[in-house]
C-alpha positions in Angstrom: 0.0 0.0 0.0 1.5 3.4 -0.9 2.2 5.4 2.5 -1.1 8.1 2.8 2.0 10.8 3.5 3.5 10.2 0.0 0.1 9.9 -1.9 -0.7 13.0 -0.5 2.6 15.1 -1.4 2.6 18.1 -4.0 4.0 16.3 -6.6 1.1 13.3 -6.7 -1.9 15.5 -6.2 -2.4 17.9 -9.1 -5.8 18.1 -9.5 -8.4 18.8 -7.1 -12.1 19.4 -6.8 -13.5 21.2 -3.5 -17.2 20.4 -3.6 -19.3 22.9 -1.6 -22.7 23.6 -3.3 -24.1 26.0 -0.9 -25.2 29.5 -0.2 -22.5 32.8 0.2 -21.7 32.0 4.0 -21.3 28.6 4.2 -18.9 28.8 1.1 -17.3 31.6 2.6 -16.6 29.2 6.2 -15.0 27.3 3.6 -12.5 29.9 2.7 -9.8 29.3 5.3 -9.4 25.5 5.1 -9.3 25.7 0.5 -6.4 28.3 1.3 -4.7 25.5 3.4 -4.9 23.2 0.6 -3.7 25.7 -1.8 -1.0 26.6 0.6 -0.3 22.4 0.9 -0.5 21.7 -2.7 0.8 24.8 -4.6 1.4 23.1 -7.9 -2.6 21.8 -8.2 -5.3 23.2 -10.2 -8.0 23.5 -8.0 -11.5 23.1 -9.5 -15.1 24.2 -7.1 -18.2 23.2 -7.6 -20.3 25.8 -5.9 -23.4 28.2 -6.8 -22.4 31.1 -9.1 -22.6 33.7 -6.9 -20.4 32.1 -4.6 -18.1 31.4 -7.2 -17.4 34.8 -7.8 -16.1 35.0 -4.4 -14.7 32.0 -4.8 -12.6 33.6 -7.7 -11.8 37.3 -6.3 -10.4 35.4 -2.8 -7.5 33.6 -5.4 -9.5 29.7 -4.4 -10.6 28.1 -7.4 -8.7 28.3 -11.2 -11.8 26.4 -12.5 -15.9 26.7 -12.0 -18.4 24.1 -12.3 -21.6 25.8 -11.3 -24.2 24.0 -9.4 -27.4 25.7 -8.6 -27.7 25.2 -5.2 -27.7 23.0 -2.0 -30.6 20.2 -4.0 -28.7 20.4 -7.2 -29.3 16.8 -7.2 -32.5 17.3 -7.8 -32.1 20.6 -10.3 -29.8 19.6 -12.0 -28.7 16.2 -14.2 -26.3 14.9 -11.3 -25.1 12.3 -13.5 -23.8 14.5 -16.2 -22.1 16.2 -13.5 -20.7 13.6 -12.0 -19.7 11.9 -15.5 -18.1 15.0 -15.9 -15.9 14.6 -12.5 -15.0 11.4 -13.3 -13.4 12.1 -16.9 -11.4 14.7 -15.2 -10.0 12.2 -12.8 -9.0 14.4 -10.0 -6.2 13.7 -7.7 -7.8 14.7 -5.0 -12.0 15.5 -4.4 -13.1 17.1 -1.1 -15.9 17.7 -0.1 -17.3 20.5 2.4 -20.9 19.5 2.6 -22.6 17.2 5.2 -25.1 16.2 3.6 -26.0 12.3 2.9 -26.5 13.0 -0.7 -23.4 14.9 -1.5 -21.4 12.4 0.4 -22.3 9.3 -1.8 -22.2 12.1 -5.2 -18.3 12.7 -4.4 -18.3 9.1 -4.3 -19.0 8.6 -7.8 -16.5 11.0 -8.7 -14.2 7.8 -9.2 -11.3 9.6 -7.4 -8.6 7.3 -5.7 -8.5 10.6 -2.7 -11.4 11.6 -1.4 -11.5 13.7 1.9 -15.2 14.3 3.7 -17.0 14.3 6.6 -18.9 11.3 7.8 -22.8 10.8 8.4 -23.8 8.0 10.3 -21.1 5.9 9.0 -21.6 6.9 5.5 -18.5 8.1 3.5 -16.1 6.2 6.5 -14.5 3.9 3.8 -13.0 7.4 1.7 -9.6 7.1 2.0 -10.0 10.5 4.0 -12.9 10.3 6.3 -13.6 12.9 9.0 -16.1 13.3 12.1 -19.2 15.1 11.2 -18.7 18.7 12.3 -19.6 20.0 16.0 -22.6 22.4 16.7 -20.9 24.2 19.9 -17.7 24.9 16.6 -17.7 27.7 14.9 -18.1 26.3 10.9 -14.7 28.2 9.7 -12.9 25.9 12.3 -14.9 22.8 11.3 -13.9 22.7 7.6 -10.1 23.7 9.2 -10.6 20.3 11.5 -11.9 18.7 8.3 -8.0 18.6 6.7 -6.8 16.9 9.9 -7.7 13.6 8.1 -5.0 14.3 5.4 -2.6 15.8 7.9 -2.8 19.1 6.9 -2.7 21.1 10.0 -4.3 24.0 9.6 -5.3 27.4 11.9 -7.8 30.3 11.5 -5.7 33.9 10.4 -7.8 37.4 11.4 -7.9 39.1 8.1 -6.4 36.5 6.2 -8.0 37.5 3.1 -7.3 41.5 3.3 -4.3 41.3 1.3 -6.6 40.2 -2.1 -8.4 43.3 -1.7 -6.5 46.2 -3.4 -5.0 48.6 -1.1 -6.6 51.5 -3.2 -10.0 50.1 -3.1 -10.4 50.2 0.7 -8.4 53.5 1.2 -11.0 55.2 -1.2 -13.3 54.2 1.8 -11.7 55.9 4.1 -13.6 59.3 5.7 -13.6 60.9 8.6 -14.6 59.6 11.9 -16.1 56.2 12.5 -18.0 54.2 10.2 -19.7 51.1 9.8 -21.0 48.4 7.2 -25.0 47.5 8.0 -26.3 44.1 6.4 -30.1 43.7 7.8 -31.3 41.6 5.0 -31.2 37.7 4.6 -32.3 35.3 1.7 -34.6 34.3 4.0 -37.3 36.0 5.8 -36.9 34.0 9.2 -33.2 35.3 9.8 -34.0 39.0 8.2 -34.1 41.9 10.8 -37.7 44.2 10.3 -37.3 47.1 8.0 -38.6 48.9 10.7 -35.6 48.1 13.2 -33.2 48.4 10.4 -34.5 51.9 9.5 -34.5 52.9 13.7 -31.2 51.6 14.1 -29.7 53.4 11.0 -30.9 56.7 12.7 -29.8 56.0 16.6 -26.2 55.3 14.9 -26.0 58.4 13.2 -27.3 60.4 15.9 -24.3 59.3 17.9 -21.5 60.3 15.2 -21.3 57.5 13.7 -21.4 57.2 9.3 -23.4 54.2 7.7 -22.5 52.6 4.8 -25.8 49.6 3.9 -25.0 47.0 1.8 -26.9 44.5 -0.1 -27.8 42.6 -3.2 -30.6 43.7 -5.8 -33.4 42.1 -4.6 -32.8 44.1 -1.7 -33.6 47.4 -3.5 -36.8 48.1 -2.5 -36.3 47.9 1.1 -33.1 49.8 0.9 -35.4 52.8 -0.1 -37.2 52.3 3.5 -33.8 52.6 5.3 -32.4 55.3 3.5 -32.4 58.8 5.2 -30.9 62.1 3.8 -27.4 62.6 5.7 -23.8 62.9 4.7 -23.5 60.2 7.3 -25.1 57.6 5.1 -24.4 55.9 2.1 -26.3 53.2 0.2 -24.1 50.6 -1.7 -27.0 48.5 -2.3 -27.2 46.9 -5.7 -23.8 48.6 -6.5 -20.7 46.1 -5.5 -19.4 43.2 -7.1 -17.7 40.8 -5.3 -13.9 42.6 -3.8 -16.0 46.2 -3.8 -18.6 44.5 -1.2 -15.2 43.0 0.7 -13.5 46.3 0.2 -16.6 48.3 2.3 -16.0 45.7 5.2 -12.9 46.4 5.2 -13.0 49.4 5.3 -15.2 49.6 8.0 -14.7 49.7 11.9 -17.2 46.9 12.6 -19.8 44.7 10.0 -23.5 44.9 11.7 -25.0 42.0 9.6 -28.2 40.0 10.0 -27.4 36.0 10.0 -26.4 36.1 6.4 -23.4 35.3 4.0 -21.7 38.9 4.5 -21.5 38.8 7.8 -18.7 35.8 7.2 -17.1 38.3 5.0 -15.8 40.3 8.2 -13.6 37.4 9.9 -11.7 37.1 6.7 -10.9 40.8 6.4 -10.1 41.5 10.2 -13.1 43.4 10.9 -15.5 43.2 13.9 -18.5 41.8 13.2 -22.6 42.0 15.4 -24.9 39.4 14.5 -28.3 39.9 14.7 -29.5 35.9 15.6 -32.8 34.7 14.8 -33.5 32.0 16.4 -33.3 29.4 13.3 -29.9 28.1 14.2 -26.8 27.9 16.8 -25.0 30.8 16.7 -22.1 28.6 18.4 -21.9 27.2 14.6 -23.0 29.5 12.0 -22.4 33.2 13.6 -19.0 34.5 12.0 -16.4 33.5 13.8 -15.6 35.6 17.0 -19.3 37.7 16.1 -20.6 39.9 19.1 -24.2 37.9 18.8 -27.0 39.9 19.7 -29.8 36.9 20.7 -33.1 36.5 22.4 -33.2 33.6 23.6 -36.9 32.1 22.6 -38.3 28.3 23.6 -38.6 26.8 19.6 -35.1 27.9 18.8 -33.5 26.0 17.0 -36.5 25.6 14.6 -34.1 25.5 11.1 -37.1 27.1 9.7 -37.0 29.9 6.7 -40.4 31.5 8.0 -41.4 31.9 11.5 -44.7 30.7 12.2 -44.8 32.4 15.6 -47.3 35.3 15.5 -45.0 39.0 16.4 -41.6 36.5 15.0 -40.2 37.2 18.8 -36.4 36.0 18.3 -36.1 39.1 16.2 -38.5 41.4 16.5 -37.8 41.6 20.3 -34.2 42.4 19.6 -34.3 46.3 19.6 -32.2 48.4 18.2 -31.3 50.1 21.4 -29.4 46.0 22.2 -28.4 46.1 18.9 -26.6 49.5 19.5 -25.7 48.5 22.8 -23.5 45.3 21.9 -21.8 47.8 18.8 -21.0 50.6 21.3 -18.8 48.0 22.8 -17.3 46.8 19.8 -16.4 50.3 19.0 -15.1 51.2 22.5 -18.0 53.9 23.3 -18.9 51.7 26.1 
């Protein structure tokens, strides 16, 4: 049997597909542990299958050389999944891993017909890969479970605050730069469960700015209309909504002295460009796992969290709307050092 440290070394693995079909923050929690790799093999080509949106990310972060869009977490079901894994298997990676714990996407890499193959476990499924690894933890932040992910292979990997800030030109961010403090504001979410009330948003836009402090929102187009609510007439605000690509939306949270984001794909923006980040929780999931790593997490604590649902069903949606923006102002003031 060929030792697993030689079959693993830079000159044997070449080629190699990261597999992470999934929405912006979850392929951004991915981010740190493909840089690892890239770092550990720096003569492969390294090919993602992700969303396109991601991708773009994906590309601008220096990850992936190649793109095979997927469009979305049930791309099984969306797309033909045996053209695309047909398609995997003629380009006979060296190496496939895959970042997604789910049953399905574990027995798809499978298929891929690739000697290596490094993923977590479910159950016991996907624990004859020559690389298997424990399902990840709820109580670990998701950055550092993909990180404990490349264990397996014996790449030892750690998290780096503001890893990423060097992709992002220098010029880009200092254009950014004004006077006094500012700060990035994300209240949106893809879904409506985990998305802060226009109402809050627009009250907490003004309570920042009466105390000094500029705004900068941010946002995709779909989140156009609502932007309009938020927006107020000050030289202390600025609406970027609808008018970033991918490094001019990492470039304003980098600029920024903290990210306050709704728990959405943005928010794991800030970890990767050193910059402080409040979560607003709902009460779908653990913040232990899928807040940014080292968020400020502004929670209130309800009886049917974790529901994992994308709609509450609980009249007055408490987990959220019962998060002020007085609390959410509080927990920034201390990020900022006003408190």
């Amino acid at each position: 049997m060929i030792d697993a440290k030689l079959d693993l070394s830079p000159d044997a693995v070449r080629s190699i597909l990261i597999h992470k079909p999934d929405h912006l923050g979850d392929v951004l929690c991915a981010a740190p542990a493909i840089r690892a790799l890239r770092e550990h093999f720096p003569n492969a080509r390294f090919v993602a299958s992700v969303m396109a949106g991601p991708a773009v990310f994906l590309t601008a972060l220096g990850l992936a050389d190649e793109i095979f869009a997927l469009r979305g977490p049930d791309w099984w079901a969306q797309y033909d999944a045996a053209r695309h894994i047909a398609r995997c298997r003629a380009m006979r990676f060296d190496l496939v891993v895959n970042f997604r714990h789910d049953v399905r996407d574990i027995l798809a890499v499978g298929l891929m017909g690739a000697r290596r193959v490094c993923s977590s476990t479910h159950r016991g499924i996907g624990s004859w890969f020559r690389y298997p690894s424990p399902p990840p933890q709820a109580e670990r932040a998701e950055i550092e479970n993909h990180l404990a992910m490349l264990r397996s292979m014996d790449v030892v990997a750690h998290f780096a605050p503001d890893g990423f800030r060097s992709r992002i030109p220098i010029a880009t961010i200092e254009h950014l730069h004004t006077d006094g403090h500012w700060i990035v504001f994300h209240p949106f979410s893809r879904t409506r469960a985990k998305a802060w009330s226009i109402e809050h948003a627009c009250a907490f836009v003004r309570l920042v700015i009466s105390h000094g402090v500029g705004v900068r929102l941010i946002g995709a187009n779909e989140h156009a209309r609502d932007a309009e609510a938020i927006w107020i007439d000050s030289p202390r605000f600025v609406s970027h909504v609808g008018q970033t690509d991918a490094v001019g939306l990492m470039a304003c949270v980098a600029a920024a002295d903290a990210l306050v984001c709704s728990d959405s794909g943005p928010g794991h923006i800030a970890p990767l460009v050193g910059t402080p980040v409040v979560t607003i929780a709902s009460g779908t999931n653990e913040p232990s796992r899928w807040a940014p790593l080292g968020a400020t997490v502004v929670r209130n604590e309800v009886p049917c969290a974790p529901c994992h649902l994308e709609t509450c069903p609980v009249p007055g949606h408490p987990c959220l709307n019962d998060l002020t923006p007085a609390a959410v102002f509080a927990a920034l003031s201390r990020v900022l050092g006003f408190a």
